[in-house]
Each structure stands twice: as structure tokens, then as C-alpha cells.
C-alpha positions as CSV (number, residue, x, y, z in Angstrom):
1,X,-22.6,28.9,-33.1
2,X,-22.9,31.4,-29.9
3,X,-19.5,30.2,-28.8
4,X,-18.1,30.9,-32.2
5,X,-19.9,34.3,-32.6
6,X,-19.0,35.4,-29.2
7,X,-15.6,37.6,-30.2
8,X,-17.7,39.4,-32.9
9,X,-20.1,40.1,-30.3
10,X,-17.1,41.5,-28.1
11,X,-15.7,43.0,-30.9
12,X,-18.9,45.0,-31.7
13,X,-19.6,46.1,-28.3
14,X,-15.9,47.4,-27.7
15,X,-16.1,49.4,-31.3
16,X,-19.5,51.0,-30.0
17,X,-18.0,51.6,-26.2
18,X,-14.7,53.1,-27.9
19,X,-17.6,55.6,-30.6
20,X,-19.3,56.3,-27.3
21,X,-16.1,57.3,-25.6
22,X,-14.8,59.7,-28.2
23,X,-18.7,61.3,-28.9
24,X,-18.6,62.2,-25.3
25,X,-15.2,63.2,-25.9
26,X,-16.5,65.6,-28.9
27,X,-19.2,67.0,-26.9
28,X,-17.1,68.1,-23.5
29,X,-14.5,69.3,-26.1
30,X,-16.6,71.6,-27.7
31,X,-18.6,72.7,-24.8
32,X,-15.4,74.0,-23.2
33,X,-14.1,75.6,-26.6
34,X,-17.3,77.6,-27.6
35,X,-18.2,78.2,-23.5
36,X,-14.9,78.0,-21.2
37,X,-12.0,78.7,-23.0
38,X,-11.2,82.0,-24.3
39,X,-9.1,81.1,-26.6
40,X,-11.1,78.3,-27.5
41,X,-9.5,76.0,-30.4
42,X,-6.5,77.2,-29.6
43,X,-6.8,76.1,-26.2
44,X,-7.6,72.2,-27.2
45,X,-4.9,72.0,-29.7
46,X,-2.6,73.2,-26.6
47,X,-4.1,70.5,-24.9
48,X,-3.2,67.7,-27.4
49,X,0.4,69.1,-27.5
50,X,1.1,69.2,-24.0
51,X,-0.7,65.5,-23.6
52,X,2.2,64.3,-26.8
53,X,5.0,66.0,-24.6
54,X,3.9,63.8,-21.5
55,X,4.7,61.1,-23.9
56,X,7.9,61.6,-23.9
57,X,8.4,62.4,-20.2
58,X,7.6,58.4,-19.7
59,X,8.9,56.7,-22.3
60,X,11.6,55.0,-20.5
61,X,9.6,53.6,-18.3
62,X,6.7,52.3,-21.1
63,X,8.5,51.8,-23.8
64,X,8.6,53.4,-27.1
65,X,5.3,55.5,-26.0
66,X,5.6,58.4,-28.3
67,X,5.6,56.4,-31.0
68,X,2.6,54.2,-30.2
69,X,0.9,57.4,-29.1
70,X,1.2,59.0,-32.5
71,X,0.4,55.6,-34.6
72,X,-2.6,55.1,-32.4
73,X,-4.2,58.9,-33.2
74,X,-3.5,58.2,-36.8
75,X,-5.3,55.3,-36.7
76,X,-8.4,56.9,-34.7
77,X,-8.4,59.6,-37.1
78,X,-8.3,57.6,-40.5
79,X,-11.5,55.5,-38.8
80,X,-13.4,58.1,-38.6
81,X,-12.5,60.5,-40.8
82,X,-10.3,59.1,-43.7
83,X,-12.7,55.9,-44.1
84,X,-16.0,58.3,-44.3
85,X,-14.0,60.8,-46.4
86,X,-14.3,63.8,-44.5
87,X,-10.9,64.2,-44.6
88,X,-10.6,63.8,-48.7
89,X,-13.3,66.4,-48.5
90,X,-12.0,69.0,-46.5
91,X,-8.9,68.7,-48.6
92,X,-10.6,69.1,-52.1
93,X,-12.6,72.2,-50.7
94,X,-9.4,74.3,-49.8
95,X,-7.8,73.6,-53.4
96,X,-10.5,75.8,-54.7
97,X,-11.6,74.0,-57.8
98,X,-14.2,74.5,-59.8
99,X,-17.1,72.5,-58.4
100,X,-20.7,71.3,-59.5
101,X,-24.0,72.6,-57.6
102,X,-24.4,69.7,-55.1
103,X,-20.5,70.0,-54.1
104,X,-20.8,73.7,-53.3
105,X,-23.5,73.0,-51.1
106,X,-22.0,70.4,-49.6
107,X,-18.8,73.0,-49.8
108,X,-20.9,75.6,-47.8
109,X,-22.2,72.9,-44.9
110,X,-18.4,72.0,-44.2
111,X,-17.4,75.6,-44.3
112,X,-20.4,76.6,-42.0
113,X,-19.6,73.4,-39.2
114,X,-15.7,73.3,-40.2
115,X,-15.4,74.5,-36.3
116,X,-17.3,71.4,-35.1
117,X,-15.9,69.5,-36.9
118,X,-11.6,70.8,-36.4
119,X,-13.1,69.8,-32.7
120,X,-13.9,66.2,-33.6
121,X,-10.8,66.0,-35.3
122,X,-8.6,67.4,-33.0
123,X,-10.6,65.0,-30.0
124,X,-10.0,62.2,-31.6
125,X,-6.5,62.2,-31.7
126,X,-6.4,63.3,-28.1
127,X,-8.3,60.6,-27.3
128,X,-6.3,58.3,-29.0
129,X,-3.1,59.6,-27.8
130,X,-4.5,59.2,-23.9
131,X,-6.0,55.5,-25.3
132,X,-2.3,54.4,-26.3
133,X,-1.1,55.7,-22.8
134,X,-3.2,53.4,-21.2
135,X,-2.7,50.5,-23.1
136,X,1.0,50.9,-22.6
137,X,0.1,50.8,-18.8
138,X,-1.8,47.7,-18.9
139,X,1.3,44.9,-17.8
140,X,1.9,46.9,-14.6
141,X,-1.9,46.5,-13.6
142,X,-1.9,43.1,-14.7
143,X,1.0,42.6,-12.5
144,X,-0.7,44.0,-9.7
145,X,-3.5,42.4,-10.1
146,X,-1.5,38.9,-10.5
147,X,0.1,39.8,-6.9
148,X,-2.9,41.3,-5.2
149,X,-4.9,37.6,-6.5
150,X,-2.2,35.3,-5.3
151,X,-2.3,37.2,-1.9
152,X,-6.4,36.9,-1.2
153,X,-5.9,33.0,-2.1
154,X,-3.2,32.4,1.0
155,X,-5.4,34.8,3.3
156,X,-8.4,32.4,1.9
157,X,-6.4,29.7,2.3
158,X,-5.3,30.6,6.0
159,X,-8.9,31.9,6.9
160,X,-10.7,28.4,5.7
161,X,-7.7,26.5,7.6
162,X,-8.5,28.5,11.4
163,X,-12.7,27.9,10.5
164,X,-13.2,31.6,8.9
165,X,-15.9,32.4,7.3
166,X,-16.8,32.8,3.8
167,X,-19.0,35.7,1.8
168,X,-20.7,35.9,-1.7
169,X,-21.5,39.2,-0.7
170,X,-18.0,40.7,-0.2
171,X,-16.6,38.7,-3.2
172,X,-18.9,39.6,-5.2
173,X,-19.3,43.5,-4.0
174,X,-15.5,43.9,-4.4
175,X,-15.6,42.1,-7.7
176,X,-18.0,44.6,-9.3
177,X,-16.5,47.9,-7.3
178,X,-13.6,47.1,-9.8
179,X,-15.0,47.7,-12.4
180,X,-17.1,50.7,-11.3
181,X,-13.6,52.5,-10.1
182,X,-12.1,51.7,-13.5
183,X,-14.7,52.5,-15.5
184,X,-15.1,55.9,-14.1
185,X,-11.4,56.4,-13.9
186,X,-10.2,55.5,-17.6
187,X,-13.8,57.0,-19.0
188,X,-12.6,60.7,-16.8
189,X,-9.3,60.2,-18.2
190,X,-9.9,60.0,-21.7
191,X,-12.6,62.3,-21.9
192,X,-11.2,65.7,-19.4
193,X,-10.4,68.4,-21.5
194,X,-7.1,69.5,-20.1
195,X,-4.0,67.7,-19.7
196,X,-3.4,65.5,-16.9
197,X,-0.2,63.6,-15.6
198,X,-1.6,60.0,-16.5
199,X,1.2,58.6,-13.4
200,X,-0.8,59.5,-10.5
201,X,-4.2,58.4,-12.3
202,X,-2.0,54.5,-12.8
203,X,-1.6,55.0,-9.0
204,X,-4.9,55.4,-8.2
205,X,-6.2,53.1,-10.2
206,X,-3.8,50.5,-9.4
207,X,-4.2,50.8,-5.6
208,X,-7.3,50.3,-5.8
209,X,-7.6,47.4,-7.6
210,X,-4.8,45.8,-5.3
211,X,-7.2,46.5,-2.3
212,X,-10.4,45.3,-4.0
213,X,-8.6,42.5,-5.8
214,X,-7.3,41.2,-2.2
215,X,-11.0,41.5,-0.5
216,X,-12.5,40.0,-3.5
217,X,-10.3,36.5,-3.7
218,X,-10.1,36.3,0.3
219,X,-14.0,35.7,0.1
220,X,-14.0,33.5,-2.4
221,X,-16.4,30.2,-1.5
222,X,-16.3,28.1,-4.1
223,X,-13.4,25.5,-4.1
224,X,-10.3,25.7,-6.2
């Protein structure tokens, strides 16, 4: 039964990770618009084109990037706000129909936050758009990552065969500063609230997995 139920448990801790992401994502968002920016929404929306435009800058080299970009906003967007009918609602409130006593107050409560929530909106597909980039990304890390491996197993390899020593510690430490780096990098990423090349952030992050992934499989004790 656990084995069975592990990729709902996966599944369930992704989905909250991803609603964590984009919260924080709603909160930076609107801390910049109502305290930083001057020009406050207009500002974020600027933000979301220009992040769109770098789309296009690197499709050729990730494929058909706008195009994933866009489908995976729409989808972020319809989760959250299509599935809960905010959307439906917001759309029914600017026909200007006659509504019943509990819909105008609701009415006045979306009128009185429709600033908020124009931020959600407008964070969610941002963050959606800079998901898609990443995801796009992913083969040439995995590449890296395939090379940098192979690499620590023949310096493993070569160590164990001139009496080297081996280290839990290192493998281990270098295991787990992976995932630190990464975190922090793809969490900053998606959640900075101006548009950023995602190119040199790839670099980055993929130099520094190659380096870690290389200490972390030299060191590795236990036989292959």
C-alpha cells in the first residue's frame, strides 16, 4: 500500500510546494506594487511582458518556448482562478446585471480587493511563464548532470585503484549542497519581481551542479 500510494504522496507535496511558490510569489508582487514601484500595476504587467518577449529571444535554442510559456500561464491561471470561479465572477460583475443582496455584497468585496487580487492574477501567470522556462531547460541540466556523474565514477574509480580514500562526509555534503543551491536558485527565479535573463541563471545553476555532482560521485563508498 505505501509503495502504491507513494506518487500521490509526491503528487500532493509538489501541488502544495508549487501553492507555496506562487503565494510567496503574490506577496513580493504586491509589496513591490503598493510600496516600490511608482507605477505600481503597471509596473508588474511590464514585467510579465518583457518576461513573454525573453521567450521568444530563446526559442531556437528550447524549442517552441513561447508557446509552452503561454499554455503553461493558462493553465496556472484556470487552477486557481477558473476552477474557484473567481474569474466567472469578476466577469459577471463588469456586465452590470441586476443582482440579488448577497451578490452585491459579494460585488462590493471583489470591487474593494479587485487590486489584490489583478496582483494574484497577473503573478500567476508570471510565474507560470518563468515555470515553463525552466522546464524547457531541464534536458541540458540533465545532460550535465549525466556527464559531471560519469566523470566522479572514473576519478572514483582511479582514486580506489592508487589506495585513495573514501568520504560519507563529502558525498553526502555535496549531495545535499545541490539541492540547497537549486532550491534557492529556481525558488529566487520564480519569485523576483523584475525580469531577469533566465540564460545566465541556467549557467549558474548548471556549473554548479557539474562541480558538486563531480565531488559528490568521487566520494562515493559504497560498491557499484
Amino acid at each position: 500500500m505505501g509503495v502504491l500510494l507513494t506518487p500521490l504522496k509526491w503528487f500532493c507535496i509538489g501541488l502544495m510546494l508549487l501553492l507555496g511558490l506562487i503565494m510567496a510569489a503574490w506577496i513580493v508582487d504586491g509589496l513591490f506594487v503598493f510600496k516600490v514601484w511608482p507605477d505600481g500595476m503597471a509596473r508588474l504587467q511590464s514585467v510579465l511582458e518583457q518576461d513573454i518577449a525573453r521567450t521568444y529571444l530563446i526559442e531556437c535554442a528550447y524549442g517552441d518556448l513561447p508557446h509552452f510559456a503561454e499554455e503553461t500561464a493558462n493553465f496556472l491561471y484556470s487552477l486557481i482562478f477558473r476552477v474557484t470561479g473567481i474569474h466567472e465572477m469578476g466577469v459577471r460583475f463588469a456586465e452590470g446585471a441586476a443582482l440579488s443582496i448577497p451578490d452585491t455584497v459579494v460585488r462590493n468585496v471583489y470591487v474593494g480587493n479587485f487590486a489584490v487580487i489583478q496582483i494574484a492574477m497577473l503573478s500567476t501567470q508570471l510565474i507560470g511563464v518563468r515555470i515553463a522556462t525552466l522546464l524547457m531547460m531541464m534536458p541540458m541540466l540533465a545532460l550535465v548532470y549525466g556527464v559531471a556523474m560519469v566523470d566522479g565514477l572514473v576519478q572514483r574509480a582511479v582514486r580506489r585503484a592508487c589506495g585513495g580514500r573514501e568520504s560519507g562526509s563529502i558525498y553526502h555534503r555535496a549531495k545535499h549542497l545541490q539541492v540547497v543551491i537549486l532550491t534557492a536558485i529556481v525558488t529566487t527565479f520564480l519569485i523576483w519581481p523584475s525580469s531577469v535573463n533566465p540564460l545566465p541563471i541556467l549557467g549558474v545553476a548548471v556549473a554548479s551542479t557539474a562541480v558538486l555532482v563531480r565531488i559528490q560521485w568521487s566520494y562515493y563508498k559504497k560498491h557499484l
